[in-house]
C-alpha positions as CSV (number, residue, x, y, z in Angstrom):
1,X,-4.1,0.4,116.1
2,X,-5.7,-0.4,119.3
3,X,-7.4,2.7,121.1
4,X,-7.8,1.1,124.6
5,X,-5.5,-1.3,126.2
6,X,-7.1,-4.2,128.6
7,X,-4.9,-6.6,130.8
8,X,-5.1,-8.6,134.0
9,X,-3.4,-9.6,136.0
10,X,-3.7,-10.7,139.8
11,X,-7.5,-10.1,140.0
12,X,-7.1,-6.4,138.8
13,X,-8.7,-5.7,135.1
14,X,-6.6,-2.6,133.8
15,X,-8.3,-0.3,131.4
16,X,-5.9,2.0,129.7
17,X,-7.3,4.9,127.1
18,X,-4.1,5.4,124.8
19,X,-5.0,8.1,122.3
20,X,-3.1,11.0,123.8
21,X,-2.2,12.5,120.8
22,X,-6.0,13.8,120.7
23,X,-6.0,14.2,124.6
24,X,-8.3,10.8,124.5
25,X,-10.8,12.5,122.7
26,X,-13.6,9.6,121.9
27,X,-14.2,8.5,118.7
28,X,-16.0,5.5,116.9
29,X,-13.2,3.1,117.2
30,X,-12.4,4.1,120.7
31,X,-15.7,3.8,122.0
32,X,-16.3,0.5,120.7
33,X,-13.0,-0.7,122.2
34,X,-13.8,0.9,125.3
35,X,-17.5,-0.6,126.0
36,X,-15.2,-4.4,124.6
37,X,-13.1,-4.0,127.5
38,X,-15.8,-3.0,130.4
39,X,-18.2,-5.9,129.3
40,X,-15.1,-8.3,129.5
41,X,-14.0,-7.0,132.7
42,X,-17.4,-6.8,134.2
43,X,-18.0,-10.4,132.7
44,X,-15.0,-11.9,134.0
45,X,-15.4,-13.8,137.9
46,X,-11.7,-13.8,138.2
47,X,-11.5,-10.0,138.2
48,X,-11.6,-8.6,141.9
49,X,-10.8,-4.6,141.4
50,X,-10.9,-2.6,138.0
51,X,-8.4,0.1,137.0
52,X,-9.3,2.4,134.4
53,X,-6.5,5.3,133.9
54,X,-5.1,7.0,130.6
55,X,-2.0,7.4,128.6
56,X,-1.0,11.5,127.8
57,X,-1.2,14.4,129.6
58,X,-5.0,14.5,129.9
59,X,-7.4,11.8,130.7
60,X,-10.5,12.0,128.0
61,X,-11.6,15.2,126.5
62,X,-15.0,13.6,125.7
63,X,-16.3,13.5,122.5
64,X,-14.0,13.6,119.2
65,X,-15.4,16.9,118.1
66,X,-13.4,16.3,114.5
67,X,-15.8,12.9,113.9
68,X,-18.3,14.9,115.0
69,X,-18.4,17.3,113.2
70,X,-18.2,15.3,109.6
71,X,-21.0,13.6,111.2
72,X,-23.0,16.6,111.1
73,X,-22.2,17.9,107.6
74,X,-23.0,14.7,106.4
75,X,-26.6,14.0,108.3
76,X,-27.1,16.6,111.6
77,X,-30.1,14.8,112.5
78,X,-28.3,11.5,113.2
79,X,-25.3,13.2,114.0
80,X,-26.3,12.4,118.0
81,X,-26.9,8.8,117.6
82,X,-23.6,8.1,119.0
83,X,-25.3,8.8,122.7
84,X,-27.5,5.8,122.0
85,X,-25.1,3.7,120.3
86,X,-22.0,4.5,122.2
87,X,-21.9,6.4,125.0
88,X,-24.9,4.8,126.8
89,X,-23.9,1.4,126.7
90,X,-20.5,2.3,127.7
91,X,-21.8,3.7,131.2
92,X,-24.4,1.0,131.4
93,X,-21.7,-1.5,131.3
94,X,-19.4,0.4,133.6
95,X,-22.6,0.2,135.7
96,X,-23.0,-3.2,136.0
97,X,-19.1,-4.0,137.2
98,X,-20.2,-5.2,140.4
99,X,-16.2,-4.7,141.9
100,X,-15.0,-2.0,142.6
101,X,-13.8,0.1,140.0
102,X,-11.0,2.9,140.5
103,X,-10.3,5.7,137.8
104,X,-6.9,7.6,137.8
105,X,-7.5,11.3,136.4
106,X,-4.4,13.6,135.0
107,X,-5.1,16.9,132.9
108,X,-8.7,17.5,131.5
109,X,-11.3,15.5,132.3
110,X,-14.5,17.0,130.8
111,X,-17.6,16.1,128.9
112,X,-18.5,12.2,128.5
113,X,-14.9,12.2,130.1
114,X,-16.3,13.2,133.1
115,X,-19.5,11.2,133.0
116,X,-17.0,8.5,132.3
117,X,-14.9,8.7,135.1
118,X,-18.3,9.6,137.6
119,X,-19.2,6.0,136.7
120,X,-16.3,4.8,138.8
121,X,-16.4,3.9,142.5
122,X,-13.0,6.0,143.7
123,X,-12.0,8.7,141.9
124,X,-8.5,9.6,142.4
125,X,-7.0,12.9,140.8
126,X,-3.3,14.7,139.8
127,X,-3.2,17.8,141.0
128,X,-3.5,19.9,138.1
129,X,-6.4,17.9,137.1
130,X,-9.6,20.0,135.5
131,X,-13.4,19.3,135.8
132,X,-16.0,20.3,133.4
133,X,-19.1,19.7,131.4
134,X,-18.3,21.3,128.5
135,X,-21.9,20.4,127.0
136,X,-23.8,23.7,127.1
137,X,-21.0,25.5,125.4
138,X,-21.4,23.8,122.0
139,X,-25.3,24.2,122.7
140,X,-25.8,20.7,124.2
141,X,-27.5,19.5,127.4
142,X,-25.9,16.3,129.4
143,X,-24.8,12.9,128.7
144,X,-23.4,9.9,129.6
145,X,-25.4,9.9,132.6
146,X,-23.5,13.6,133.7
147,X,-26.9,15.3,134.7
148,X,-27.7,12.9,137.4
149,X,-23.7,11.3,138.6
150,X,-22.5,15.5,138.8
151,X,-25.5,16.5,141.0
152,X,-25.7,13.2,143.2
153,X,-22.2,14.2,143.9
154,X,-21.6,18.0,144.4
155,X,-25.2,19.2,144.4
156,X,-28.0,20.5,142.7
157,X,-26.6,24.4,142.8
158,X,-22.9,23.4,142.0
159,X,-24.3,21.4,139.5
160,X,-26.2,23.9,137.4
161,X,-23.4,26.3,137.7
162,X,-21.0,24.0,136.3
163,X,-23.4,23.2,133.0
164,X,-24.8,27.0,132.7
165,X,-21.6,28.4,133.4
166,X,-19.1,26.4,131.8
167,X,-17.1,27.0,134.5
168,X,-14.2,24.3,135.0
169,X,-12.6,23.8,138.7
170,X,-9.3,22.0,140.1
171,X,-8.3,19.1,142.0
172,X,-8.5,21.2,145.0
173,X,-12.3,22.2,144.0
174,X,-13.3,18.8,143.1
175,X,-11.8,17.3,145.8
176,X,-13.5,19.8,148.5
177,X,-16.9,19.0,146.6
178,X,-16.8,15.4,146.7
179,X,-16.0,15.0,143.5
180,X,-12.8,12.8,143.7
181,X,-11.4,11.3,146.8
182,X,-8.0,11.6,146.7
183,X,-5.3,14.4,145.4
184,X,-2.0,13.5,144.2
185,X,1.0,14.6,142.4
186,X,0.4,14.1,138.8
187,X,3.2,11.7,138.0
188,X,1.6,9.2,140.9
189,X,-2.0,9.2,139.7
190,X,-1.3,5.6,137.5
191,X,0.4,4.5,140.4
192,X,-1.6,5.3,142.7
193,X,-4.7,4.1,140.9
194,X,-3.1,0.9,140.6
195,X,-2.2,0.6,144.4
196,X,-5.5,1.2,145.2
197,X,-7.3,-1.3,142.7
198,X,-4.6,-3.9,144.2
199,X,-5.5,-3.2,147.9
200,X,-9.2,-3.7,146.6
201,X,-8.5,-6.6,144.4
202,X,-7.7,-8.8,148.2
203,X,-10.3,-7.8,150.0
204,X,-13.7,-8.7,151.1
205,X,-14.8,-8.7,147.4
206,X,-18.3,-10.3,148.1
207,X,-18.8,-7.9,151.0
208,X,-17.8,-4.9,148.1
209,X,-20.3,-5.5,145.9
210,X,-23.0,-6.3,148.2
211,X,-22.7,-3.1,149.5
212,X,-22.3,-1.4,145.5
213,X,-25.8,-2.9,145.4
214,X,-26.9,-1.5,148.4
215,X,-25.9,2.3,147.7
216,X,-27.6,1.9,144.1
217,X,-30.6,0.2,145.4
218,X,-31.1,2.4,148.3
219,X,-30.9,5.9,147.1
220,X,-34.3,7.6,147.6
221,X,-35.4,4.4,149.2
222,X,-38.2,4.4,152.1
223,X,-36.2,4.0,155.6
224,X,-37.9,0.3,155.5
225,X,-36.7,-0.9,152.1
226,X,-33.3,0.2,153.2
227,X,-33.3,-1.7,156.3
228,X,-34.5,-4.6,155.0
229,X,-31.9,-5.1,152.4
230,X,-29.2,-4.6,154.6
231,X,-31.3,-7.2,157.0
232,X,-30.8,-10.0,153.7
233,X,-27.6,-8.5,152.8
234,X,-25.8,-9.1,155.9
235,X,-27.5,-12.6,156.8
236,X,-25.7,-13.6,153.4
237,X,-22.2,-12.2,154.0
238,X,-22.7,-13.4,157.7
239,X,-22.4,-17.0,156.3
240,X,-19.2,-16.4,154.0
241,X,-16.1,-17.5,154.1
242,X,-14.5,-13.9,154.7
243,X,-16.6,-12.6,157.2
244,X,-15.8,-15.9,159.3
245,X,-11.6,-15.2,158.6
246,X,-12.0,-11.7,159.0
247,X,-14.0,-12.2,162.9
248,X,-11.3,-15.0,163.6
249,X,-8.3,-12.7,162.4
250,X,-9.2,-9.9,164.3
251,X,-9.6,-12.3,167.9
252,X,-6.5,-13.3,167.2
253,X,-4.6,-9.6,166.0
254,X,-3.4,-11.0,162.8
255,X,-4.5,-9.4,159.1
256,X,-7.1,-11.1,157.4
257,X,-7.1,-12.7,154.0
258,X,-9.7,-12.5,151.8
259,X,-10.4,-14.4,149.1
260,X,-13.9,-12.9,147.9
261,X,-16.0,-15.4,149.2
């Protein structure tokens, strides 16, 4: 039985974790199934927008502590391979999605869960949504990318606290951290995620991922690397088909329409 769903249609790729019964915690299958459906999506020219959500009351628990468990009765020191096996190239190939990729976030979102979901581009959160790492207290550090996504995003201070702490915070919190970027009721977040990944799907696609590369390519960047890329960035989208619509469209007070060129 299939773990993760993966449709598309209309230039949105939708990702759908369905294993509520276990609150989406991540096992073998699930994380081979999930890493399948980011490569295709990222590998596919006719998706515009990605959607990744989850079926249940809770979006991914992180790591299926059951499976984890018998892996560490049966050899604990290869019971962590799964980080190098699984969980890296999962957020590697979320990574390389050049589109825009929304995430839809009901219940717990914790652990590789959350590193998960920090690997999306718009974060968008129910309101009785939780954030946590989860990590230190089963006597772990960070992964899944967590230690550097968390404290790009809410600080180096808020950060720590979070890991040493184990302290979990709400929609409210998250959202007045930077954490997520928008708040709504909890029935609405697949909705809502969808909506948004269609309103991202028709627009200046080219434009989106030229400036995906740009954030990525020019954090901690000298001032003059910076402004150089953005020189050769926007002599290229300059020329493109949308840019040229979207000048003409707005001369003449009409919407534009994009299509990712």
């Amino acid at each position: 039985m299939t773990t993760v769903s993966y449709t598309v249609d209309d230039g949105v790729a939708s990702i759908v974790l369905d294993r509520p019964a276990a609150s989406n915690a991540l096992d073998g299958a699930m994380k081979e199934e999930l890493l399948k459906a980011l490569s295709a999506a990222g590998g596919d020219p006719s998706v515009r927008a990605v959607s990744l959500t989850a079926s249940g009351k809770n979006f991914c628990v992180g790591q299926d502590l059951g499976e984890h468990v018998e892996a560490l009765r049966a050899d604990a020191g290869h019971a962590m391979d799964t980080v190098a096996q699984h969980y890296n190239p999962i957020v590697l190939a979320l990574d390389a999605i050049e589109v825009p990729v929304v995430v839809g976030i009901g219940g717990a979102c914790v652990g590789a869960g959350l590193g998960i979901a920090l690997g999306a581009d718009i974060r968008i959160a129910g309101q009785r949504s939780k954030f946590g790492t989860a990590f230190c207290g089963i006597g772990l550090a960070a992964d899944s990318g967590l230690s550097a996504t968390l404290t790009s995003l809410i600080g180096k201070s808020r950060a720590t606290g979070l890991f040493l702490l184990g302290d979990t915070i709400d929609a409210d919190t998250a959202h007045a951290w930077g954490l997520i970027h928008r708040v709504v009721p909890d029935a609405d977040v697949t909705a809502e995620t969808a909506a948004v990944a269609r309103q991202l799907a028709t627009g200046p696609t080219a434009a989106f991922k030229a400036v995906k590369h740009l954030i990525a390519d020019n954090a901690g960047a000298d001032l003059a690397d910076v402004l150089s890329r953005e020189a050769r960035a926007q002599a290229l989208l300059g020329a493109s088909t949308d840019h040229r619509a979207a000048v003409e469209a707005f001369l003449a007070k009409r919407r534009p329409t994009f299509v990712g060129q």
